[in-house]
C-alpha positions as CSV (number, residue, x, y, z in Angstrom):
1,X,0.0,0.0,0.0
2,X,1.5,3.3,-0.6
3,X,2.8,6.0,1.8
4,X,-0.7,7.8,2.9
5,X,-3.3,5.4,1.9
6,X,-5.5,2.9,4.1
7,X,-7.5,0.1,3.3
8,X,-10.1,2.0,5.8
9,X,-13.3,3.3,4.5
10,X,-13.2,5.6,7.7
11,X,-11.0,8.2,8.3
12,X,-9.3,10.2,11.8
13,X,-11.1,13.0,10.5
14,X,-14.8,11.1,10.5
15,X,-13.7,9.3,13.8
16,X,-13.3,12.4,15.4
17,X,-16.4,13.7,13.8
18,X,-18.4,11.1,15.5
19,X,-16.5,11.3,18.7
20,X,-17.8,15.0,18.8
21,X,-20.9,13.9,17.6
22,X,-21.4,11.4,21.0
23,X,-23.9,9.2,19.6
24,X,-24.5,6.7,16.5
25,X,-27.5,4.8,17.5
26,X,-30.1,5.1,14.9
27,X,-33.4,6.1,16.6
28,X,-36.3,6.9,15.7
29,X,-35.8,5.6,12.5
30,X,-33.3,8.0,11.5
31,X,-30.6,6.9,9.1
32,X,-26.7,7.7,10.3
33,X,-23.8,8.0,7.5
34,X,-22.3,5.2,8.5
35,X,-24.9,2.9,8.6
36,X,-24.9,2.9,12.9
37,X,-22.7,0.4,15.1
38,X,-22.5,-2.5,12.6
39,X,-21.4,-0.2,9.7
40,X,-18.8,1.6,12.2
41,X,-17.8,-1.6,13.4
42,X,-17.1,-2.9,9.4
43,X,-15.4,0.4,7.9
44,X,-12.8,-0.4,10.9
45,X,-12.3,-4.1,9.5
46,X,-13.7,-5.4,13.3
47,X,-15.3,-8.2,12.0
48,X,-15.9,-10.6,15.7
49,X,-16.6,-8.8,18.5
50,X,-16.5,-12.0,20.5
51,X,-12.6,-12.4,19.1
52,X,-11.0,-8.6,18.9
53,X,-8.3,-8.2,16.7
54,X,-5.5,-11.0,15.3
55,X,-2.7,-9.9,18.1
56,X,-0.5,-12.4,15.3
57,X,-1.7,-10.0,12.2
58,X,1.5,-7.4,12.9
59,X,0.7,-6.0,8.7
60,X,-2.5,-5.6,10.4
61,X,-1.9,-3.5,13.7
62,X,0.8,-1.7,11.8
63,X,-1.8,-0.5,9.2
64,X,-4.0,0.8,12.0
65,X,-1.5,2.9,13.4
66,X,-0.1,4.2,10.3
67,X,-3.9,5.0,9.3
68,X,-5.5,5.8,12.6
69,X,-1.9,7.6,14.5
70,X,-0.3,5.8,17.7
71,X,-1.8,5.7,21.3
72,X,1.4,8.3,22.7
73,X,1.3,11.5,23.0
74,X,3.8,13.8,25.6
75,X,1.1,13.1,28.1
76,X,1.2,9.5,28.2
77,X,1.5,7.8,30.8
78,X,3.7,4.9,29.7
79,X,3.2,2.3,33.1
80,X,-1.0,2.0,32.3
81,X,-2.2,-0.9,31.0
82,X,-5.7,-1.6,28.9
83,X,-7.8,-4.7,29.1
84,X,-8.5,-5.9,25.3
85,X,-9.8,-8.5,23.8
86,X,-7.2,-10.1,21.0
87,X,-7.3,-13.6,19.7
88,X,-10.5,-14.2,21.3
89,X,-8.8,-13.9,25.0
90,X,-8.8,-11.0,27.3
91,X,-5.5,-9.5,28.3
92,X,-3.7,-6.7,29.3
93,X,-1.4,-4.8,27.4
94,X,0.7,-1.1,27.5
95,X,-1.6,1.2,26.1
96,X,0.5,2.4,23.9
97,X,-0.2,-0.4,22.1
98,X,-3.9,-0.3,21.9
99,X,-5.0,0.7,18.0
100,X,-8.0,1.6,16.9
101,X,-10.8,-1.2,16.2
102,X,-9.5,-2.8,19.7
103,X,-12.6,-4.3,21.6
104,X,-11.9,-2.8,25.6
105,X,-13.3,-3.6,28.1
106,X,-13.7,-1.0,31.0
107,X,-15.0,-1.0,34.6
108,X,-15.5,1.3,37.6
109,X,-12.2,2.9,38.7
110,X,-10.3,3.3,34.9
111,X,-9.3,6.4,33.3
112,X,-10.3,6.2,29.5
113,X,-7.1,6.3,27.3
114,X,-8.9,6.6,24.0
115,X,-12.3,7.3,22.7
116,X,-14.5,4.5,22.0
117,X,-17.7,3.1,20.8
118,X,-19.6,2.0,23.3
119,X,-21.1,-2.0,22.3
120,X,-22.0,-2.9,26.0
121,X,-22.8,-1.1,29.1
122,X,-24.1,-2.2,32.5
123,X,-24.6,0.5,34.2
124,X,-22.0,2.3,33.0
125,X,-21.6,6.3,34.4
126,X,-18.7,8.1,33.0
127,X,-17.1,11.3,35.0
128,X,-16.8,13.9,32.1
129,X,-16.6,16.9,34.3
130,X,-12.7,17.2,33.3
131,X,-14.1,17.6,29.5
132,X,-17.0,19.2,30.1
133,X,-17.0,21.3,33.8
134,X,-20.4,18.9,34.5
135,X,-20.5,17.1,38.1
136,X,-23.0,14.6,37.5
137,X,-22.2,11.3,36.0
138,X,-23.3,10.5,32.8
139,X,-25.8,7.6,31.9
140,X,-23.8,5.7,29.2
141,X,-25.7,3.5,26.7
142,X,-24.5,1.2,23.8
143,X,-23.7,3.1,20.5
144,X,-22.4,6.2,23.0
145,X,-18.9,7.4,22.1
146,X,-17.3,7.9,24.7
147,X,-13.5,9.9,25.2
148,X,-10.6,10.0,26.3
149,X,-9.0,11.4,30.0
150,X,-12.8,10.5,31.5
151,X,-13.3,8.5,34.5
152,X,-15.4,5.1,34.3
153,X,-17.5,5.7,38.2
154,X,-19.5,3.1,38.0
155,X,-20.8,-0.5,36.3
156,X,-19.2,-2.5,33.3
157,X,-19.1,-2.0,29.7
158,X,-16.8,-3.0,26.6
159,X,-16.0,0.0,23.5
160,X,-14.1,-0.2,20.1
161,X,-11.3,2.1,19.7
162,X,-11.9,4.8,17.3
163,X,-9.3,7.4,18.3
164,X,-6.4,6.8,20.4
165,X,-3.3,9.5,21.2
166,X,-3.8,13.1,19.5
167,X,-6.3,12.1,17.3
168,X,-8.5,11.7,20.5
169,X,-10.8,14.5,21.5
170,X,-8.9,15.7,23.8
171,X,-5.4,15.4,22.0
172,X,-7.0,17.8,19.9
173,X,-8.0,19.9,22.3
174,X,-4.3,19.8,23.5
175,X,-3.0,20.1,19.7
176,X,-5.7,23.4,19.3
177,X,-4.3,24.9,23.1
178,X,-0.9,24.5,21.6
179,X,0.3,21.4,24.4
180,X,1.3,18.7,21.9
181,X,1.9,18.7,17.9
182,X,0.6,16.2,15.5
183,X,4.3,15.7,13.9
């Protein structure tokens, strides 16, 4: 493939789009662009939910972060690790090397390191009051995006990466302040 091009039909730009946007569920018979959580979940090439990504498939991962940026930014916090689900086992890995399309899973007590796509909650409540100056926890429901440097308060739930490092919502809040470049 050459320098530039991705066999992705989504791009960072849409990604971040919909993580602005917050929500992709497809109520009230209203149509979204990309065809709701199944068509998000295809234009990333996640095909098994139950399996994740192929940890083996390096072409693979290496094509996500070429297409998608790297989960590192000056901020990073290079000790923290992320629960994903790769060869149809859950582990824990640095997350600097979670990519987007990774099924997570997250529980009360982690600090989201990437926006996601909500595909399961149980009683999920997300602090956003760092984002968004709001005290009350937020309800979070499946087809939610949720972001980056929030706090999971409460319940269970499992998201698909769609933006991981600047290319977050909050790395480009950082990138527009001036705190980190997209080099």
């Amino acid at each position: 493939m050459a320098p530039g091009t991705s066999s992705f039909v989504l791009t960072k730009k849409q990604l971040y789009a919909l993580a602005n946007e917050r929500n992709i569920n497809t109520e009230f018979g209203i149509s979204h662009p990309y065809d709701g959580i199944e068509g998000v979940l295809r234009n990333l090439r996640v095909r098994d939910l139950n399996q994740g990504l192929d940890a083996s498939n390096q072409i693979d991962l290496e094509e996500r972060r070429s297409a998608f940026g790297k989960n590192q930014w000056s901020g990073t916090k290079l000790d923290r690790q992320a629960t994903v689900l790769r060869n149809g086992k859950i582990q824990q890995i640095p997350i600097v090397e979670v990519v987007v399309g990774d099924v997570c899973h997250v529980k009360a007590g982690d600090k989201l390191w990437a926006d996601g796509l909500v595909i399961e909650s149980k009683d999920l409540k997300i602090d956003e009051s760092e984002l968004t100056g709001e005290a009350d926890f937020v309800n979070i429901r499946i087809g939610v995006m949720i972001l980056a440097d929030t706090d999971v308060k409460h319940g269970t739930g499992k998201m698909v990466v769609t933006g991981v490092g600047i290319y977050t919502l909050t790395g480009a809040i950082d990138w527009i302040m001036g705190h980190v470049s997209r080099d």
